[in-house]
C-alpha angles and dihedrals in degrees: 000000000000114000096219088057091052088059087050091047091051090050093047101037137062105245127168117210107234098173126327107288092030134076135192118215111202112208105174101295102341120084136200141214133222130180120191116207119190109227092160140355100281098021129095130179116214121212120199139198141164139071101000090234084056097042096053089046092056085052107052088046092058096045090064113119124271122206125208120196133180113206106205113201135178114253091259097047089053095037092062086038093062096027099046091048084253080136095047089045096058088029092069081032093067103016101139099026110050128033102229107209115175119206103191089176091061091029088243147136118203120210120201125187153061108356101247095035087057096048087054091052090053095054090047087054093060089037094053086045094047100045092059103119117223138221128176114235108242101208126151127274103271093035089051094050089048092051107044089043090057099049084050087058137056087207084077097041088122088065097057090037079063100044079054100046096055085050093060093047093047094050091254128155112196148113121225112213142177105220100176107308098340141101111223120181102199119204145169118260117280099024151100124276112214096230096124092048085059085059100052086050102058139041135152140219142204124216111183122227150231132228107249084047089050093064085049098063098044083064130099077236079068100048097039079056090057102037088051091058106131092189103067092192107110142011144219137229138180119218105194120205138109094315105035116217144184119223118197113190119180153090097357094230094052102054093090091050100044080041083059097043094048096053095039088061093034084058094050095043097050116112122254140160115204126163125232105211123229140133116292090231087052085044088047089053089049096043100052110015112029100097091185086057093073102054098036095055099030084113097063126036114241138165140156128299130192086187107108106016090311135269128132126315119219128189125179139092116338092248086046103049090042090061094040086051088050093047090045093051096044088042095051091048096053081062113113099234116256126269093201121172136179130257104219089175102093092196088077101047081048090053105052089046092056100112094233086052095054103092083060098077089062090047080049094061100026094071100024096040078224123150105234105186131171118219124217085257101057111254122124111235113196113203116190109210119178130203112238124281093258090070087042134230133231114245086213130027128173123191125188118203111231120248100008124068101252131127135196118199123185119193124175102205135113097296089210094065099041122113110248162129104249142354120217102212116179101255124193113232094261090053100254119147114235111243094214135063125356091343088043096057091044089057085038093058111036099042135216 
C-alpha cells in the first residue's frame, strides 16, 4: 500500500488509533482491525481481521485509484502562490480529499488523491493564481532602481525577505515582483496591497562629494568596495556634474549606516603624498639595501627625496600611505646609527668611479651592509649602517675585491684592546687628545 494513500484513507475514513502501527475502523457495531507493516520507504503492507463482509469491504475501499499530480509552476507564479494565501485557500478547500505537498526547490506542488478530486484541486491552483489582482509600486527614482534591481538579483534576497516579512506582521497578503522595468504588488481580491508599506521601507540620500572623493568612486577600489558589501540592503550610486554626489537607496533604516561605511572608506582611499623625514644617508640605507624595504612598501610608490631637509617620499591611498609612513619611521629608527668617515685619499674615490670599478661599490655593500656614497666633491663617505639586533649582525666581516689585491675587513670589538698596526684617533691642530668620545677613551686607556 502507497503511503501517501494511507494518509487519504485516515482523512476519509473513520479510523480510530489503537497503537502506533494498528488502526480500529468503527461500522456501526462491527470493528475492524488493521495492522501496517513498513517493507520500504514508501510501502506499507496491511494487514486485515474481523468479520470477513467487513473485511472485503475494507479491501475493496482501499484498492480505489489513487491519482498522483505534480503541478509545475514559474517562480513568479509560485512566489505569489505561497506569498497571496492562494496555498491556504486550496489547502481548507481540499482538506480531507487531496494530500497538498510544496517543493520550493522544484518550484511544485504534488497532489495526491482521488482522481477527480485531484484534478479539482489543480484547477483551483492556476484560478487562485489567475484572480490576484496587481498594482505597480510608484517610488522615487533612486528607490525604484534599487528595487527593482533587488527583486532582479539573489544577492538582495535579504531585501525582499524583509518586504515580506513586514507583510506577514502587518496582516498583508501580497507578493512584490520586477516584470521588465517595472515594480507589481500582487494581491488577492478585496484587500490591501501593500504599496504604502514599500514606501515606508525604503528611502535614499544624497551626500555630495568632493573632489578628491570623487576620483575615488570612478576605481575598481570603489567597485571591489561595493561588490564586498555583506549586508545587501542598500546601494549605492554615483550621479557626476558639476556637483558630484553620492546617492545611497536602500532599507530606510539602513541609509545612515551604508552613509558611514561609504565615507569611511571614500576618506582612507583618497590620494596623498606626504614625506617621512629622515637623513639621506638613512634614506640611501633604506632605498638600496634594505631587502625587507621592497616587499613591505610595494603597496604604495616611494623614493628619496633631498626637498625639506630630505627623507622618503611616499604617494598612494591615504590608509596606505598612513601605514607605509608608520613602517618607514619605525624601520629607520631600528637602524644602528652610522660611523661614517672621510677618504681623504683621492685615489679611492678615483678608483670606484672608474667605469670598469663601478660595479664594486654594490659588491661593497652587498657583503658589508655598509652604505658606500660619493660626494660632489669627490670624496668617497662610507656610512656603516647596521640592521637591528633582532636580525642580527656579524661581529667580523672580510670582503676581497675581486680582481686587486685589496682587502676590507670590519670588526665590531673595543678598539683599545684590538691587535693591530695603527689606530686613527680624531687630533686637534695643536696635538691635544679630546677627552670625550672615541679620542677621549684612547687617552682614557692608554694614560698619560
Amino acid at each position: 500500500m502507497d503511503q501517501n494513500l494511507l494518509e487519504q484513507k485516515q482523512k476519509q475514513m473513520k479510523w480510530v488509533n489503537g497503537d502506533l502501527n494498528t488502526f480500529k475502523l468503527s461500522t456501526g457495531s462491527v470493528r475492524v482491525f488493521l495492522r501496517f507493516t513498513q517493507i520500504s520507504p514508501s510501502q506499507l503492507r496491511v494487514e486485515i481481521s474481523g468479520e470477513v463482509n467487513i473485511v472485503k469491504m475494507v479491501v475493496q475501499e482501499l484498492n480505489f485509484e489513487l491519482k498522483q499530480l505534480d503541478c509545475t509552476l514559474s517562480l513568479t507564479d509560485y512566489r505569489k502562490w505561497e506569498e497571496c494565501g492562494c496555498m491556504q485557500k486550496v489547502s481548507d478547500k481540499f482538506q480531507r480529499l487531496v494530500s497538498i505537498f510544496c517543493d520550493k526547490a522544484t518550484l511544485t506542488v504534488h497532489l495526491h488523491g482521488h482522481m477527480d478530486d485531484v484534478k479539482r484541486a489543480e484547477n483551483c491552483i492556476h484560478q487562485s493564481i489567475k484572480e490576484l489582482q496587481k498594482c505597480s509600486v510608484v517610488l522615487g527614482t533612486f528607490e525604484h532602481q534599487f528595487l527593482l534591481g533587488c527583486l532582479q538579483s539573489e544577492d538582495y534576497g535579504l531585501v525582499q525577505q524583509t518586504i515580506q516579512d513586514y507583510f506577514e506582521k502587518c496582516g498583508i497578503l501580497a507578493s512584490l515582483q520586477a516584470v521588465g522595468n517595472t515594480c507589481y504588488l500582487y494581491y488577492p481580491p478585496g484587500c490591501e496591497s501593500g504599496s504604502d508599506l514599500v514606501k515606508e521601507l525604503l528611502s535614499s540620500k544624497h551626500e555630495p562629494l568632493p573632489q578628491q572623493f570623487y576620483d575615488v568612486v570612478i576605481t575598481d577600489l570603489w567597485k571591489s568596495f561595493t561588490d564586498s558589501l555583506t549586508q545587501k540592503q542598500y546601494r549605492y550610486y554615483v550621479k557626476p556634474g558639476t556637483s558630484n554626489s553620492l546617492i545611497i537607496a536602500g532599507l530606510r533604516e539602513k541609509i545612515e549606516e551604508s552613509k558611514t561605511s561609504a565615507l569611511n572608506f571614500l576618506e582612507k582611499n583618497i590620494k596623498v603624498c606626504n614625506t617621512v623625514p629622515c637623513s639621506y644617508r638613512a634614506a640611501s640605507f633604506l632605498k638600496i639595501l634594505d631587502k625587507e624595504a621592497a616587499k613591505e612598501l610595494s603597496h604604495v610608490n616611494w623614493d628619496l627625496t633631498h626637498s625639506n631637509e630630505g627623507g622618503v617620499t611616499v604617494s598612494g591611498t591615504k590608509y596606505d600611505v598612513t601605514k607605509a609612513e608608520a613602517w618607514i619611521h619605525n624601520r629607520v629608527s631600528s637602524y644602528i646609527q652610522p660611523q661614517g668617515w672621510q677618504v681623504r685619499n683621492r685615489g679611492f674615490p678615483d678608483f670606484f668611479r672608474a667605469p670598469e670599478n663601478a660595479h664594486l661599490i654594490k659588491q661593497v655593500q652587498d657583503q658589508t651592509n655598509c652604505l658606500v656614497l660619493m660626494d660632489h666633491d669627490g670624496i668617497a663617505i662610507q656610512a656603516q649602517y647596521a640592521m637591528a639586533a633582532a636580525q642580527g649582525t656579524s661581529s667580523s666581516t672580510k670582503m676581497v675585491i675581486s680582481g686587486t689585491n685589496v682587502t676590507i675587513s670590519s670588526i665590531k670589538a673595543d678598539l683599545t684592546q684590538h691587535q693591530c698596526d695603527v689606530i686613527v684617533v680624531p687630533i686637534s691642530r695643536n696635538l691635544s687628545l679630546s677627552t670625550q668620545g672615541v679620542a677621549g677613551a684612547i687617552a682614557k686607556k692608554g694614560g698619560k
